[in-house]
C-alpha positions as CSV (number, residue, x, y, z in Angstrom):
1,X,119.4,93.0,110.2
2,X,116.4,90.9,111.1
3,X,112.8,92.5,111.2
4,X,110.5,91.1,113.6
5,X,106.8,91.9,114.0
6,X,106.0,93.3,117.4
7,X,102.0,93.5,118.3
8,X,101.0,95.5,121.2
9,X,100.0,93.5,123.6
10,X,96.2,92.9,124.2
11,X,93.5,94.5,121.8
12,X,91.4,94.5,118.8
13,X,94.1,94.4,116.0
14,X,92.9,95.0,112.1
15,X,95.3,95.2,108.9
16,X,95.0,94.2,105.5
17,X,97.1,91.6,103.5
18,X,98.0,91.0,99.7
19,X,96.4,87.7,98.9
20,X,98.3,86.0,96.0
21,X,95.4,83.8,95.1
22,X,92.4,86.5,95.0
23,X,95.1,89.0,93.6
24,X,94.2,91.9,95.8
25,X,93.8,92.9,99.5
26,X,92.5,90.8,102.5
27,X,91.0,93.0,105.8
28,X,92.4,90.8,108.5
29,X,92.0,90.5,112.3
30,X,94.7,89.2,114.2
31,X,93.6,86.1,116.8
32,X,95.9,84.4,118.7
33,X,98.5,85.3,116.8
34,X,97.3,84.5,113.9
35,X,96.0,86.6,110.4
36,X,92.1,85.8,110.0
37,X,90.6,87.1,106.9
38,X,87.4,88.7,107.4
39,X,86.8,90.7,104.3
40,X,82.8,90.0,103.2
41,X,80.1,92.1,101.7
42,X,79.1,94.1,105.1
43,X,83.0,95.3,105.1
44,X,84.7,94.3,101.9
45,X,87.5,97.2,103.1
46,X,88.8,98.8,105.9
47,X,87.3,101.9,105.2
48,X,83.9,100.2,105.9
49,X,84.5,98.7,109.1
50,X,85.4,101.9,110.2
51,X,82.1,102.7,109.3
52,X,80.7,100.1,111.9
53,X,79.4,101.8,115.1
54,X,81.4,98.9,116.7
55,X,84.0,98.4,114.3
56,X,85.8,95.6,117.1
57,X,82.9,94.1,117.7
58,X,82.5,93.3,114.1
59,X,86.3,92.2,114.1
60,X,86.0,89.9,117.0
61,X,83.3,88.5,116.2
62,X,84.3,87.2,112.5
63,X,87.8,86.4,113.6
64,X,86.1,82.7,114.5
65,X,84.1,82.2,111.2
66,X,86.5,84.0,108.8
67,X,89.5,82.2,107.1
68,X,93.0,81.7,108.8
69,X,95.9,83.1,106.3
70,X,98.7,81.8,108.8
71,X,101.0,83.2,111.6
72,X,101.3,87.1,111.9
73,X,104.9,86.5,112.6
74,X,105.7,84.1,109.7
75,X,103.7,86.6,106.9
76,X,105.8,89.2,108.5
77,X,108.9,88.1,107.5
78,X,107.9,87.1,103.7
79,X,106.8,90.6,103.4
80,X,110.3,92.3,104.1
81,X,110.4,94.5,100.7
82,X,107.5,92.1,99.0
83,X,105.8,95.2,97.6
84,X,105.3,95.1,94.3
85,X,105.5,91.6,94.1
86,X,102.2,90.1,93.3
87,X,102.8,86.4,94.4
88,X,103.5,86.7,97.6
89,X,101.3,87.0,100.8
90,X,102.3,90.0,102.3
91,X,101.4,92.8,104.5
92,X,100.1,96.1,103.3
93,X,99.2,99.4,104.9
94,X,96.2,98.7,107.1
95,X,94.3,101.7,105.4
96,X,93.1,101.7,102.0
97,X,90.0,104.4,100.9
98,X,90.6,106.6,103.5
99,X,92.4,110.0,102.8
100,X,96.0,110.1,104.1
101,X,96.4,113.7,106.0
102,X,99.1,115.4,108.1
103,X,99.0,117.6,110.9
104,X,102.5,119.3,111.5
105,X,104.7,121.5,113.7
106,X,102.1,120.3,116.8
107,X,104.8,119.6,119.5
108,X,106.2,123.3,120.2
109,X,109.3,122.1,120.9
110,X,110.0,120.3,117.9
111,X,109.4,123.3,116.3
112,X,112.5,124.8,116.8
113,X,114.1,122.5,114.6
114,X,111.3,123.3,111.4
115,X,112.7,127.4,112.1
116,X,116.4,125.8,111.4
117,X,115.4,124.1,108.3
118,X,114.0,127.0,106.7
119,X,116.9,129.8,107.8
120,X,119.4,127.5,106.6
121,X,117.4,127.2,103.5
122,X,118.3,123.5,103.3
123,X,121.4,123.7,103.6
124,X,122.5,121.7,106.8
125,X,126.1,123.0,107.6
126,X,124.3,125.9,108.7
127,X,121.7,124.4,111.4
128,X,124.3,124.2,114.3
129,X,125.0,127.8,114.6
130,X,120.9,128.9,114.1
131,X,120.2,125.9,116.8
132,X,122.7,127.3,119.4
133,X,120.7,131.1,118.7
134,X,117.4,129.8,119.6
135,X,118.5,128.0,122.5
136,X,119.6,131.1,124.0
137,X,116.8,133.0,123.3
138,X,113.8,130.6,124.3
139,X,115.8,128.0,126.7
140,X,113.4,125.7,127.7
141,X,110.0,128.3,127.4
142,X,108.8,125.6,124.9
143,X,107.8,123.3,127.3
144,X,104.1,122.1,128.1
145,X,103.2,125.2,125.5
146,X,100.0,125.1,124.4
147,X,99.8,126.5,120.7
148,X,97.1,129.3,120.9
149,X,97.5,130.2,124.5
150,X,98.3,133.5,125.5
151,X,102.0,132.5,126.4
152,X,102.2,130.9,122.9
153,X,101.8,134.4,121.5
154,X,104.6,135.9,123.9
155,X,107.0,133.3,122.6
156,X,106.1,133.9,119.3
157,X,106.6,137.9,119.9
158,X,110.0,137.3,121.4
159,X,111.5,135.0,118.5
160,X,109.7,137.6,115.6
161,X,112.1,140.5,117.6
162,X,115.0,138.6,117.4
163,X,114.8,138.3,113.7
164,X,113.7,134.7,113.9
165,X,110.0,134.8,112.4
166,X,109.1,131.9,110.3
167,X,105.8,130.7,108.8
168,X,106.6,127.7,111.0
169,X,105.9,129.5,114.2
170,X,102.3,130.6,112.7
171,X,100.7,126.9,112.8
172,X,103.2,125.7,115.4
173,X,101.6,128.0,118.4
174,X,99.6,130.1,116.9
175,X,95.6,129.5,116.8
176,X,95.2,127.3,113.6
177,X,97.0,123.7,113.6
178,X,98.6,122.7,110.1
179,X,96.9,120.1,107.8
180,X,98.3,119.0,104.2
181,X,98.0,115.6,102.5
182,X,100.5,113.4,103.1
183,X,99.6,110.9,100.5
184,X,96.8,109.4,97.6
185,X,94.2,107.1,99.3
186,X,95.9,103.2,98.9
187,X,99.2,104.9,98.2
188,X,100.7,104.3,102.2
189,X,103.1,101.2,102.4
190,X,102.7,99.0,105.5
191,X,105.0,97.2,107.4
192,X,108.6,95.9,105.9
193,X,108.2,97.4,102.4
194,X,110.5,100.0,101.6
195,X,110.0,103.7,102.1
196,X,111.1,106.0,99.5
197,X,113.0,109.4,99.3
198,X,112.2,111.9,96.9
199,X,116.5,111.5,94.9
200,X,116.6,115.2,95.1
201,X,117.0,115.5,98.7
202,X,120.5,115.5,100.4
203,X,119.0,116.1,104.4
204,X,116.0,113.4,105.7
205,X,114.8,111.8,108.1
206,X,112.2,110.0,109.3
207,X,109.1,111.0,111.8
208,X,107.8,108.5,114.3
209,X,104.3,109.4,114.9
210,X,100.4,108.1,115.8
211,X,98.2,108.0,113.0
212,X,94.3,108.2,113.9
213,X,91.9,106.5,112.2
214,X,88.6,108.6,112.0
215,X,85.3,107.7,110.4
216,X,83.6,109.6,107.8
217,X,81.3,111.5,110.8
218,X,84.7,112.6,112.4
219,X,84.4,109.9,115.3
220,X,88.4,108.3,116.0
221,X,87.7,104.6,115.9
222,X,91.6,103.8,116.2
223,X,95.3,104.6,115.7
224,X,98.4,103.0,114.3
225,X,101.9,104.0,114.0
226,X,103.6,106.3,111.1
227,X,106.7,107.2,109.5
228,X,105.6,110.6,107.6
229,X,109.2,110.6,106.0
230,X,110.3,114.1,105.9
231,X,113.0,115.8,103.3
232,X,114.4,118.4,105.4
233,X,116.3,120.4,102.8
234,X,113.7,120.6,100.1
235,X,111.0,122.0,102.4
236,X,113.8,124.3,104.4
237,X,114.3,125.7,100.9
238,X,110.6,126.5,100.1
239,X,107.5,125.8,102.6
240,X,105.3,125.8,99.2
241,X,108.0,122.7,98.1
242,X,105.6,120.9,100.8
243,X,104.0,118.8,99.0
244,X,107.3,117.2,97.1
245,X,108.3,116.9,100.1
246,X,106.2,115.0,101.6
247,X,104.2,112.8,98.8
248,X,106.4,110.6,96.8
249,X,106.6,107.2,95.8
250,X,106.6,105.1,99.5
251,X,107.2,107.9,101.4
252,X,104.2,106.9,103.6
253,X,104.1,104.3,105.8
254,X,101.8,102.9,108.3
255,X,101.0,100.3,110.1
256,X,102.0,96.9,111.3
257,X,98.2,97.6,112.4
258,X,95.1,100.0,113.5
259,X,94.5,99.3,116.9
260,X,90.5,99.7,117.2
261,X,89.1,101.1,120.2
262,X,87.3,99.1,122.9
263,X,86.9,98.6,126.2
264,X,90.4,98.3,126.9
265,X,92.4,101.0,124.2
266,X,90.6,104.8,123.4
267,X,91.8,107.9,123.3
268,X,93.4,108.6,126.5
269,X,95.5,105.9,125.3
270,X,96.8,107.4,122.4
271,X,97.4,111.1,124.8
272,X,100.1,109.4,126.4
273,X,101.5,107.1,123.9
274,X,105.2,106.9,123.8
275,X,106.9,106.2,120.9
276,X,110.6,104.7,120.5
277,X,112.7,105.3,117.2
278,X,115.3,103.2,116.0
279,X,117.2,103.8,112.9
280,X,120.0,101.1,112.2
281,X,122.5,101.6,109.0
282,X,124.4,99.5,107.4
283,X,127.5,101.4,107.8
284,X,127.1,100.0,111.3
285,X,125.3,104.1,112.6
286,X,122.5,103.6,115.3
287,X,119.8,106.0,115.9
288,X,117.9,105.8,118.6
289,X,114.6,108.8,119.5
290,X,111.8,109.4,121.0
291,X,108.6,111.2,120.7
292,X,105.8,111.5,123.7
293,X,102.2,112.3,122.8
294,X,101.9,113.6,126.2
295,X,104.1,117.0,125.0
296,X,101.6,117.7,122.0
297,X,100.6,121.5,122.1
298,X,97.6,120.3,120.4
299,X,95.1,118.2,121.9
300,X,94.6,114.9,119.1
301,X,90.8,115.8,119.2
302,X,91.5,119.4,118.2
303,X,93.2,118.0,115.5
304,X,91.0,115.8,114.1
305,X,88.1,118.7,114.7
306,X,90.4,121.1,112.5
307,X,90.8,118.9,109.9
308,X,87.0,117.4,109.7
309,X,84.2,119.7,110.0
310,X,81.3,121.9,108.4
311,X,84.3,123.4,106.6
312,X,86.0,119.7,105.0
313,X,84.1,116.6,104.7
314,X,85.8,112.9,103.8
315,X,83.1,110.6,103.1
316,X,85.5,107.5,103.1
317,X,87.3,108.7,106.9
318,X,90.3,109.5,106.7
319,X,93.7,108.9,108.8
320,X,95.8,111.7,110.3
321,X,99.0,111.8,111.1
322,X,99.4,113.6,114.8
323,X,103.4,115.1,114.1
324,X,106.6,114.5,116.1
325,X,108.8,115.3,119.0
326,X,111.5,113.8,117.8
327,X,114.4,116.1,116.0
328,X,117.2,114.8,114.2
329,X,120.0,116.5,115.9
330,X,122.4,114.1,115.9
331,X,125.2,114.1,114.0
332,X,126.2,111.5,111.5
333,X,128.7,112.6,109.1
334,X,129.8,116.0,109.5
335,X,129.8,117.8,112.7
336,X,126.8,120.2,113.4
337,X,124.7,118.8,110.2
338,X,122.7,116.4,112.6
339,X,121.2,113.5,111.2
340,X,120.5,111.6,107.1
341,X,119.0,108.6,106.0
342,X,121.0,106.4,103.7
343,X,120.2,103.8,101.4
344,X,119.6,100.6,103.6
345,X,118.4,102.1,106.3
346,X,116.0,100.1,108.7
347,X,113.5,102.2,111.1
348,X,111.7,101.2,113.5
349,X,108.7,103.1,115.2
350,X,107.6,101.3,118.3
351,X,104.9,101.8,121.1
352,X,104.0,99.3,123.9
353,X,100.1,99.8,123.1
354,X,100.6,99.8,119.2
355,X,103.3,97.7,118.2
356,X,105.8,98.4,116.0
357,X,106.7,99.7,112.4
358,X,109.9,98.4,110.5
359,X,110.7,99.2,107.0
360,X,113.8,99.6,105.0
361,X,114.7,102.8,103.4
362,X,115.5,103.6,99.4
363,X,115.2,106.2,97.1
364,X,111.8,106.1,95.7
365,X,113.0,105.7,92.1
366,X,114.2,102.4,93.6
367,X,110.7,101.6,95.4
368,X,108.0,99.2,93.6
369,X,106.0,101.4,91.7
370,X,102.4,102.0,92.9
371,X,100.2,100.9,90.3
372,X,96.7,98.8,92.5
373,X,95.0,102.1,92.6
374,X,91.0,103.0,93.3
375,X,89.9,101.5,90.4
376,X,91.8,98.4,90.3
377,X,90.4,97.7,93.9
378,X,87.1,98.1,93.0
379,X,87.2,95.7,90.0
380,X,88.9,93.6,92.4
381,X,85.9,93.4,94.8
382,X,83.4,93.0,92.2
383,X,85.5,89.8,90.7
384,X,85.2,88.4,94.3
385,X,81.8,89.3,94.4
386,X,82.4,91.0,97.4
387,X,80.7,94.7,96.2
């Protein structure tokens, strides 16, 4: 299948880049189509020029003086599974120092399908019948809920009396949002590297979602698109089996870009992003979803403010993944299981303001290892004189 970059449209466009010849990353601004490297001292990473008050600005302005890497489109398609591989020029996750964090359960109607996973206890063959319960006891009640609101609880009442509670319901419309770490800072995998599932898990799929990029004072300064690749059966068996889950080898991905805010992109933008997923197998299966920020039960702000506060600091910013609308219902294989990833899988998370995010799925025994870590970045920077 051929992987193509999109960008999306007009805007203010940062993302870093493997650079064979300095043997670490680049922090590049796309110009006229075209990677400019505009790593320096004033922001030798992406995490600092976040930092900037006018973090496009910045970008902009260096994308004249800085030095021209080649077409976006043409490093695109050497980076196609080039992680790992230290001698090509290829694209990495736009993010590097910045904590990786999660906010899920946030659209009330995906919900439904988190209560599935965990009374069928991960085992899929059992999802159909639980599905075709809560439809008849909720119907369409999940619509335009707002988690917290007083017709949030009366939903939550009615599903407790049927026998249907579930830790799920708590942070889905209850008062507090959900918040876990989704990966290690430098550990996400940008766009066409492959993203990894955890070989224990029989029942995945991936999440298209916006991923906001906030400074360390809490201020959003931009937002890309993720795949927080989620293991359906191993967190339906446990919720405290979260985090191996949700953190393996590749099993973040973001990217092709951050999109920095300006005059012409900000936050009302990313309330009424729509998002398009396509998932294409090579046993000839074709997925197709779709998730729409403007059905979040929490506003993105709200998120940010319950992650970032008095009460948790992240000095370095951090970028937060905003959940999903989209559930895997279906069916693939077997009748009433809904929907699994296999090997070879190619996903693709698109948006019209942000672009879109390919990548290629494996097990994440099969993915390149991650081994350029914190420290080796900052030895890095202090070869290239750059800290």
């Amino acid at each position: 299948m051929t992987q193509r970059l999109h960008v999306g449209g007009e805007g203010t466009f940062v993302t870093r880049l493997w650079r064979p010849d300095v043997a670490g990353p680049a922090l590049c601004v796309l110009a006229g189509g075209v990677l400019v490297d505009i790593t320096s001292r004033e922001a030798p990473t992406m995490r600092d020029l976040l930092e900037m008050d006018d973090p496009a600005g910045f970008a902009c302005d260096r994308a004249s003086s800085g030095l021209a890497l080649g077409d976006a489109e043409a490093i695109a398609a050497g980076s196609v599974e080039a992680t790992g591989q230290p001698d090509k020029l290829h694209f990495l996750a736009p993010n590097d120092l910045q904590a990786v964090k999660a906010c899920g359960v946030t659209f009330a109607r995906s919900m439904v399908e988190r209560v599935i996973e965990e009374k069928a206890a991960g085992d899929p063959s059992k999802a159909l019948a639980i599905r075709e319960r809560c439809q008849v006891i909720i119907g369409d009640s999940l619509r335009d809920l707002k988690a917290g609101s007083p017709a949030a609880a009366r939903v939550k009442e009615t599903l407790i009396a049927e026998g249907l509670w579930s830790q799920y319901l708590e942070v889905g419309i209850g008062p507090d949002a959900e918040v876990f770490t989704k990966c290690q800072p430098l550990a996400s995998v940008g766009w066409g590297a492959s993203v990894g599932l955890h070989p224990i898990s029989r029942w995945n799929n991936p999440e298209p979602e916006v991923v906001l990029a906030v400074d360390s004072r809490g201020a959003v300064k931009g937002a890309a698109l993720g795949n927080d690749v989620n293991l359906r059966d191993v967190e339906g068996r446990s919720a405290l089996l979260l985090g191996k889950a949700k953190d393996n080898n590749a099993s973040c991905a973001i990217g092709p870009f951050i999109r920095l805010f300006d005059a012409g992109f900000g936050i009302e933008d990313v309330r009424s992003a729509e998002l398009d997923l396509t998932v294409e197998g090579e046993d000839g299966f074709v997925l197709n979803g779709k998730s729409s920020m403007k059905e979040i039960s929490r506003d993105p702000l709200d998120l940010v403010a319950q992650t970032r506060g008095r009460h948790h600091q992240y000095p370095d910013g951090f970028l937060l993944f905003m959940g999903t609308l989209f559930a895997p219902t279906e069916d693939r294989d077997h009748p009433g299981e809904g929907f699994t990833h296999k090997a070879g899988d190619v996903v693709t998370i698109s948006s019209a303001g942000l672009g879109a995010l390919t990548n290629t799925v494996r097990l994440a025994t099969q993915c390149p290892e991650w081994t350029f870590g914190t420290a080796a970045l900052m030895r890095n920077l202090a070869a290239r004189d750059l800290i």
